[in-house]
C-alpha positions in Angstrom: -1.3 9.7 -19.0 -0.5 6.1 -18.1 3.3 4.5 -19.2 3.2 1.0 -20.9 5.8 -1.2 -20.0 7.2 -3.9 -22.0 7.0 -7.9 -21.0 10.8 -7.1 -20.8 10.3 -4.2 -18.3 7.4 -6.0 -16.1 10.1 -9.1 -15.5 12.7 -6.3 -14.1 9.9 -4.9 -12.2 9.2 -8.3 -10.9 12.3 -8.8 -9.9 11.5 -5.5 -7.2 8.7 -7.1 -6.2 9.4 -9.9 -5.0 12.4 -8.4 -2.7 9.7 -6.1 -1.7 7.5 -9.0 -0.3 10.3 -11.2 0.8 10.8 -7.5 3.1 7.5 -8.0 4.0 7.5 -11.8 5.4 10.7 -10.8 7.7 8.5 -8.1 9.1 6.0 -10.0 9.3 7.8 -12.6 11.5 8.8 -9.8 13.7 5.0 -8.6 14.3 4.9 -9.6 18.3 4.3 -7.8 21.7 7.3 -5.8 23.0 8.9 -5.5 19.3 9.3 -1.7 18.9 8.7 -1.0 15.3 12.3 1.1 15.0 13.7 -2.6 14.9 11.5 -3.3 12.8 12.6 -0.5 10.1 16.3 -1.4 11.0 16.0 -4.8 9.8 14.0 -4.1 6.3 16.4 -1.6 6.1 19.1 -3.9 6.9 17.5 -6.4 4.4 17.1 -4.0 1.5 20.7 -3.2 1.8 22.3 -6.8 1.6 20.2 -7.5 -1.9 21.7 -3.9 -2.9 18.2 -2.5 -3.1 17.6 1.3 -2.7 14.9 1.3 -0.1 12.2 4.0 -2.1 10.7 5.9 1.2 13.8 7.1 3.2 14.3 10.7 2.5 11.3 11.1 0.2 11.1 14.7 0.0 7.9 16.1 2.5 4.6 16.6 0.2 4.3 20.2 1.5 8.1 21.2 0.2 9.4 22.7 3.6 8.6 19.8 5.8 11.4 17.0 6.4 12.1 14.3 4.6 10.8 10.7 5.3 13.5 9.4 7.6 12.5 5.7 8.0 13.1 3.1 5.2 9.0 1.2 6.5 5.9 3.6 6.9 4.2 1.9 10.5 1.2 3.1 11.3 -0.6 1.6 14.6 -4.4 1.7 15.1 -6.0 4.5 14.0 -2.5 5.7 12.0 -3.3 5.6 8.6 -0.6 6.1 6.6 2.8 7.3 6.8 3.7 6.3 10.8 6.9 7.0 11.3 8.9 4.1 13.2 10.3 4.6 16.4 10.1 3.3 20.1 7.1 2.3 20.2 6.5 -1.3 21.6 3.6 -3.3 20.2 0.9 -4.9 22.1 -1.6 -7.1 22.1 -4.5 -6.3 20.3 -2.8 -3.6 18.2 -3.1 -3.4 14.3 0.0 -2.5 12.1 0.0 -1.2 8.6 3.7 -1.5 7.2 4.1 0.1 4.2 7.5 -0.5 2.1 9.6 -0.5 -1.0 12.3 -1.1 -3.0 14.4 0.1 -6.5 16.3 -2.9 -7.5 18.1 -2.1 -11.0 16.5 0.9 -11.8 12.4 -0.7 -10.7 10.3 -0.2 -8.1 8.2 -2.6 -6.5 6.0 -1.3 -3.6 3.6 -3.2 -1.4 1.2 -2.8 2.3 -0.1 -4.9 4.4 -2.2 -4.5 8.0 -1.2 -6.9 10.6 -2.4 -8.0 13.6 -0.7 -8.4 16.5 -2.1 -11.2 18.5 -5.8 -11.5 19.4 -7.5 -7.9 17.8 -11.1 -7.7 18.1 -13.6 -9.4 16.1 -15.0 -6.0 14.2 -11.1 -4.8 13.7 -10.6 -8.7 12.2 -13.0 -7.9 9.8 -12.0 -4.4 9.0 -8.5 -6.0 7.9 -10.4 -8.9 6.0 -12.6 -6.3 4.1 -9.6 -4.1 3.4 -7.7 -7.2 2.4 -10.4 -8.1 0.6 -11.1 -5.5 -1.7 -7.6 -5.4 -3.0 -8.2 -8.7 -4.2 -11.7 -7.7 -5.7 -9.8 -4.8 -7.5 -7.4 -7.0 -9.2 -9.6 -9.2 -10.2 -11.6 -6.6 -11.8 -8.8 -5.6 -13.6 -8.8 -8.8 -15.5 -12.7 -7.9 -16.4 -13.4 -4.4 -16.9 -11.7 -2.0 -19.5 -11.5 1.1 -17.5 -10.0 2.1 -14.1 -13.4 3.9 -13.0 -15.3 0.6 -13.2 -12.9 -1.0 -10.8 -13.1 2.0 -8.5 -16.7 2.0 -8.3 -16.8 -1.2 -7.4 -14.4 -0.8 -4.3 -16.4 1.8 -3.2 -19.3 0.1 -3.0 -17.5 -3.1 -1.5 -16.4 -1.3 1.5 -19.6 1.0 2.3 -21.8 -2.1 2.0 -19.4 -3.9 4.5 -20.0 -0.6 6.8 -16.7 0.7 6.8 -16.1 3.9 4.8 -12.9 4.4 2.0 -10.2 7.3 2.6 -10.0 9.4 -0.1 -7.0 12.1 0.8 -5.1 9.1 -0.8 -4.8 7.4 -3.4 -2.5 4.4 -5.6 -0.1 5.6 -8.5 1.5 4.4 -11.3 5.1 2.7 -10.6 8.0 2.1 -12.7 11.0 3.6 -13.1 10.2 6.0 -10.4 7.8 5.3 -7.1 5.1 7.5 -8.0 4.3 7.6 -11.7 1.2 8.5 -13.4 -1.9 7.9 -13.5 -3.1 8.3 -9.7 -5.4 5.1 -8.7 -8.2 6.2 -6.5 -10.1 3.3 -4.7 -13.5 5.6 -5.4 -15.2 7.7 -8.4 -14.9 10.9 -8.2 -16.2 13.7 -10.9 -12.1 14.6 -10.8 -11.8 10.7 -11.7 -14.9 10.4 -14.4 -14.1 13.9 -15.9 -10.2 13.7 -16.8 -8.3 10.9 -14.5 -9.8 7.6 -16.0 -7.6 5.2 -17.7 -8.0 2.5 -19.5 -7.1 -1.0 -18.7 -4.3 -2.0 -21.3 -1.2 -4.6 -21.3 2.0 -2.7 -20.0 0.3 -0.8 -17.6 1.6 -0.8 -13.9 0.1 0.6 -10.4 -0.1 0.3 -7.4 -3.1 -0.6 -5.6 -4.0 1.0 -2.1 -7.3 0.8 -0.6 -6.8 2.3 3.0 -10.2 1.8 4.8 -11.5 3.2 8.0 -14.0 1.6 10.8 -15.3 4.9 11.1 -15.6 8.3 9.2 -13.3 8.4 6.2 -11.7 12.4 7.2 -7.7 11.8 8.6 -5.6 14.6 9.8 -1.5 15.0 9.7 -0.2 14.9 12.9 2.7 17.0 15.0 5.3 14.9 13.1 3.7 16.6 9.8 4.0 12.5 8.1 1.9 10.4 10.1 -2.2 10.2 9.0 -4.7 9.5 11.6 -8.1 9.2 11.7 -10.1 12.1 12.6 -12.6 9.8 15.2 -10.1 7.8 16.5 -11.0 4.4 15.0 -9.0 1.9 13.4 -7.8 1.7 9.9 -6.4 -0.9 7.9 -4.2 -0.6 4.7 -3.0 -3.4 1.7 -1.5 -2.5 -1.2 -0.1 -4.5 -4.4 2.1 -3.6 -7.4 -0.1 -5.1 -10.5 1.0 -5.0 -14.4 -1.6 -5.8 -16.8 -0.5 -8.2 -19.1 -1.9 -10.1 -22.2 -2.9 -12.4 -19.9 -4.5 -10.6 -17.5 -3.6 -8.3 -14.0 0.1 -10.2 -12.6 0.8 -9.0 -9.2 4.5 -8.3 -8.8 5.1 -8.3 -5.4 3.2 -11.7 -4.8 5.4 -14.3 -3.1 7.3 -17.2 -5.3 4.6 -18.9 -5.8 1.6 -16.1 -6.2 1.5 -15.8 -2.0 -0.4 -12.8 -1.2 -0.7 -11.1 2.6 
């Protein structure tokens, strides 16, 4: 079952949001060859702490229960890393693709946001696969602002991506956000019978997800590597990853961690 928020509760959430994508831009200006993505980690992390923010991945407990704790503050994932990269020494290059994921509690709200980066010159199919997956992020909150049920949005996602030739990950999925990172309902980017049968929502003022299309170039099957965190592509291809918090509002879908001005990736 989804939580409504009040207009009250959406401004606080806001308020995470935009720290969240502020956290963003300074990565983003650190996105060059020979950067190691530990330094970039430290200074989010760094960030996060001067705006007395609680940074929402570090030591978030292992899915699995026995496994160890996130230990990073960003989620970097290079190339064919999905989701869930783990920073460290690591020096980007040239031609790479970066997925930092990140987020932040500010007074008691979260506000959580991806985006896919290139570094450099990338090639011209791995441009597109960030401008699709980039792309139907925007189609989905658009949709919100249209359709009266999550499943119609989702539907429409999927068939976004497969027509662009690139095929949608479906181990994970977006989540409701409030008070706590991951609320309900869970936000697939693709219909399901799970989805059609009992996980549909509807599309109502004071709800509040996050949006997470991960796409791949190739097959949509990852695998959990040694560190038991990072995802990766089962053939080895590139993926890309965006995500935005959205409320519905009266007015229509309000992404919260948009820029100042509505600036998105």
């Amino acid at each position: 079952m989804e939580i409504l928020r009040s207009p009250r509760e959406i401004a606080e959430m806001r308020k995470a949001g935009l720290l969240t994508w502020e956290a963003h831009r300074l990565a983003a200006s650190m996105m060059q060859p020979g950067v190691t993505t530990k330094e970039i980690d430290a200074a989010v992390e760094k960030f996060f702490a001067a705006h007395n923010a609680v940074p929402l991945f570090k030591n978030y407990p292992h899915p699995d229960g026995d496994g160890p704790p996130f230990p990073a503050v960003t989620c970097i994932s290079i190339n064919e890393q999905v989701v869930h990269g783990i920073p460290g020494p690591r020096k980007l290059k040239e031609g790479d693709i970066v997925s930092l994921d990140t987020g932040c509690k500010l007074n008691g709200w979260c506000g959580d946001a991806a985006a896919t980066y290139p570094i450099g010159r990338v090639a011209p199919e791995v441009r597109r696969l960030i401008d699709v997956t980039r792309g139907v992020l925007a189609l989905a909150i658009e949709l919100m602002g249209r359709c009266s049920r999550w499943s119609e949005v989702a539907a429409e996602m999927e068939r976004f991506v497969k027509h662009s030739g690139f095929s949608v990950v479906e181990a994970f999925v977006g989540h409701g956000i409030g008070r706590q990172m991951h609320e309900e309902p869970q936000v697939p980017n693709f219909v399901s019978p799970q989805l059609r049968r009992s996980g549909d929502f509807r599309l109502q003022p004071g709800l509040v997800i996050a949006i997470e299309p991960m796409v791949n170039m190739g097959k949509k099957q990852v695998y959990t590597a040694r560190d038991r965190w990072t995802q990766v592509t089962a053939d080895g291809k590139p993926s890309a990853h965006f995500e935005h918090t959205v409320a519905m509002t009266a007015q229509g879908p309000l992404i919260l961690t948009a820029g100042p001005n509505g600036e998105s990736w």
